[in-house]
C-alpha positions as CSV (number, residue, x, y, z in Angstrom):
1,X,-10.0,22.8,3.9
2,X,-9.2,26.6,4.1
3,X,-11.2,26.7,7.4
4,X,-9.4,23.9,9.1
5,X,-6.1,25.8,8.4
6,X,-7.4,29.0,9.3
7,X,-8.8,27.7,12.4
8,X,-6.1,24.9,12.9
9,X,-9.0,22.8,13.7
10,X,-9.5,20.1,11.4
11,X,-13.0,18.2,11.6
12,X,-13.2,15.1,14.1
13,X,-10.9,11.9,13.4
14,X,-8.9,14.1,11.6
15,X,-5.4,15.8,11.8
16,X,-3.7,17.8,9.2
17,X,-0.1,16.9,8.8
18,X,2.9,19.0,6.9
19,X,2.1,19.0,3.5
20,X,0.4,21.6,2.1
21,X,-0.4,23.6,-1.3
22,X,-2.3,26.7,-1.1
23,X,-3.0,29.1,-4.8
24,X,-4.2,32.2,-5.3
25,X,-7.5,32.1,-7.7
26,X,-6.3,35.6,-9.7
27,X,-4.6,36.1,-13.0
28,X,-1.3,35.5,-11.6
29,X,-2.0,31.8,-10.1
30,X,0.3,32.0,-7.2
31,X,1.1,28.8,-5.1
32,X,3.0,28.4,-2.1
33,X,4.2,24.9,-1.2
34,X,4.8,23.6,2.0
35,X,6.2,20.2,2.7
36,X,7.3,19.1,6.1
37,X,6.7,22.0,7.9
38,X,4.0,22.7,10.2
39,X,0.8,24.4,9.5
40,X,-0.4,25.8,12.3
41,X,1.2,29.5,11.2
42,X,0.9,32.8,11.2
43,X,2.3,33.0,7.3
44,X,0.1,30.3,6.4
45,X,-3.3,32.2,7.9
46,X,-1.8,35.3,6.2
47,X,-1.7,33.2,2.7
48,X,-5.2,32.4,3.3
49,X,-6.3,35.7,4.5
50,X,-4.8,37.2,1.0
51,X,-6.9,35.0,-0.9
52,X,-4.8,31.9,-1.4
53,X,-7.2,28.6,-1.3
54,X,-5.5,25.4,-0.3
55,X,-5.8,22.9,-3.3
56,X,-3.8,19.9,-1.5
57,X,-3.7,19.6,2.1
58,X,-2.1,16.4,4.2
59,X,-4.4,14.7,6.6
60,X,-4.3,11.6,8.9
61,X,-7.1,9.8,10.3
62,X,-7.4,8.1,13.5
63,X,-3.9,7.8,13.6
64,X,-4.4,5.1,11.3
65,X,-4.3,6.2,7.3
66,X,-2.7,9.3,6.2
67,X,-3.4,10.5,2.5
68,X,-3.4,13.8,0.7
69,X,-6.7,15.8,0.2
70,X,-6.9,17.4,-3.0
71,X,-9.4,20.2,-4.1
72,X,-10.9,18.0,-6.9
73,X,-11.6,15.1,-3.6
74,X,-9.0,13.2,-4.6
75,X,-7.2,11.0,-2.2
76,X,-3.7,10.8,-3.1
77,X,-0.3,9.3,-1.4
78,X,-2.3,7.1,0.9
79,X,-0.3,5.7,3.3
80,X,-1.6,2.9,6.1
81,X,0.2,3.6,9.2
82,X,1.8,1.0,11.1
83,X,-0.9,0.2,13.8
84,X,-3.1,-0.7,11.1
85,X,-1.2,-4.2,10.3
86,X,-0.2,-4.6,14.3
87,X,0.0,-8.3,15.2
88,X,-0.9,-9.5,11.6
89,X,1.3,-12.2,10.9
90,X,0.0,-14.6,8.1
91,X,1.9,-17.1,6.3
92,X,3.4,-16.2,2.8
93,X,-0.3,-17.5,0.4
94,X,-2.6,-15.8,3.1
95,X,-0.4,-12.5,3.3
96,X,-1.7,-10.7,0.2
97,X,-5.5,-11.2,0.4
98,X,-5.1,-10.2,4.3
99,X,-3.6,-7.0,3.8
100,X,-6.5,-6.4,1.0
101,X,-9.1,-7.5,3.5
102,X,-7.3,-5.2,5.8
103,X,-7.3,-2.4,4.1
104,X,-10.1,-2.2,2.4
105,X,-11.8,-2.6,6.0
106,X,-9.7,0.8,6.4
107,X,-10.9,2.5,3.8
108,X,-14.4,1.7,4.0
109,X,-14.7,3.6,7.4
110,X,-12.5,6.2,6.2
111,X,-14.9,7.1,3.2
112,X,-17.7,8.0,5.3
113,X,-15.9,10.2,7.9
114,X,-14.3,12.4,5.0
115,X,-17.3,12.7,3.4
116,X,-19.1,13.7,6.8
117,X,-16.4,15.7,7.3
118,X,-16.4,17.8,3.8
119,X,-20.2,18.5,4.7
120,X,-21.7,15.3,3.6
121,X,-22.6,13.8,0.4
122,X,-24.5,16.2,-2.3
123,X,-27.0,15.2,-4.4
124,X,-26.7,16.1,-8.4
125,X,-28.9,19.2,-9.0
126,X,-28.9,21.0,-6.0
127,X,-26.8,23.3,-3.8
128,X,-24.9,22.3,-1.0
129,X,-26.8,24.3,1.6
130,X,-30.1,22.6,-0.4
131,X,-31.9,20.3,0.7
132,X,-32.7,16.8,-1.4
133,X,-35.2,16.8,-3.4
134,X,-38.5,15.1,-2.4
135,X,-38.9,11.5,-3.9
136,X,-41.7,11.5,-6.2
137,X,-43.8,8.5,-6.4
138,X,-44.1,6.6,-9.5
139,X,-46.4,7.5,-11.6
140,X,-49.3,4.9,-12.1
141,X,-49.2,2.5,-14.9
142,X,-51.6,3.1,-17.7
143,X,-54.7,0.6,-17.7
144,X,-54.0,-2.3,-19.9
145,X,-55.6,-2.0,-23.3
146,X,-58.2,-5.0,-24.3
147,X,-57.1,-4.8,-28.2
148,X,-53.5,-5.2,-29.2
149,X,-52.3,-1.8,-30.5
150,X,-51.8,-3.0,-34.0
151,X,-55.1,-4.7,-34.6
C-alpha cells in the first residue's frame, strides 16, 4: 500500500479512493487520518517519506466494489457499487438469494485480483521473495508384515 501512494499508482483493476490512515512505527505512534480528501499529495508522500506506513487505505475495483484495505488484509466497509445490481429486478422471494448469488460472484473475482495484487499468495514457512517449497513425494508404505504384531 505505501508504494501505491507514493507512486499514486495503485496495482491493475484497482483505484484508491479518499480514505486513508497512515502511522508512524516509532515510540510516539503518530497517525494522520484522511477521509474524503484526495490522496494523490504532496503532504501525503511527505508522511510516507518521514516514515509513516499506511495501515488503512480505501480502494475500488473495477468500478464495481469499493472496500477498505487494512494492514492486517482485512476488507472492511465493503460497499457494491451500483452497476453491480444494474437491470436486476427479481420479484420479492427471489430478491435475497439473487443479490447473494450476486455478490458472492463479486467477491470471488475480487479475492484473486487483491491477492495478485498484494504480491500473491504466500505459503506458511517461507519468505515472500521465497520460493515454495518442493513437494516431497510420499514416502513408501512399509511392506506388510506376515504375523500380526501381537502374536
Amino acid at each position: 500500500m505505501t508504494d501505491w501512494l507514493a507512486t499514486g499508482e495503485p496495482p491493475a483493476l484497482f483505484t484508491i479512493d479518499r480514505d486513508c490512515e497512515l502511522k508512524s512505527a516509532d515510540e510516539m505512534k503518530s497517525v494522520v487520518r484522511y477521509a474524503r480528501h484526495p490522496l494523490d499529495i504532496d503532504e501525503v508522500r511527505q508522511h510516507i517519506a518521514d516514515g509513516k506506513l499506511p495501515t488503512k487505505l480505501a480502494l475500488t475495483w473495477e468500478a464495481r466494489v469499493s472496500l477498505l484495505l487494512t494492514d492486517t488484509m482485512q476488507l472492511k466497509k465493503l460497499q457494491f457499487l451500483d452497476i453491480v445490481f444494474e437491470g436486476h429486478k427479481p420479484g420479492k422471494e427471489e430478491a435475497f438469494d439473487a443479490d447473494v448469488s450476486i455478490a458472492t460472484t463479486e467477491l470471488s473475482r475480487l479475492i484473486p485480483d487483491l491477492i495478485e495484487a498484494l504480491g500473491g499468495e504466500q505459503v506458511p514457512g517461507t519468505t515472500p521473495a521465497a520460493p515454495a517449497p518442493p513437494v516431497a513425494a510420499p514416502a513408501a508404505a512399509p511392506a506388510l508384515a506376515t504375523t500380526a504384531p501381537w502374536d
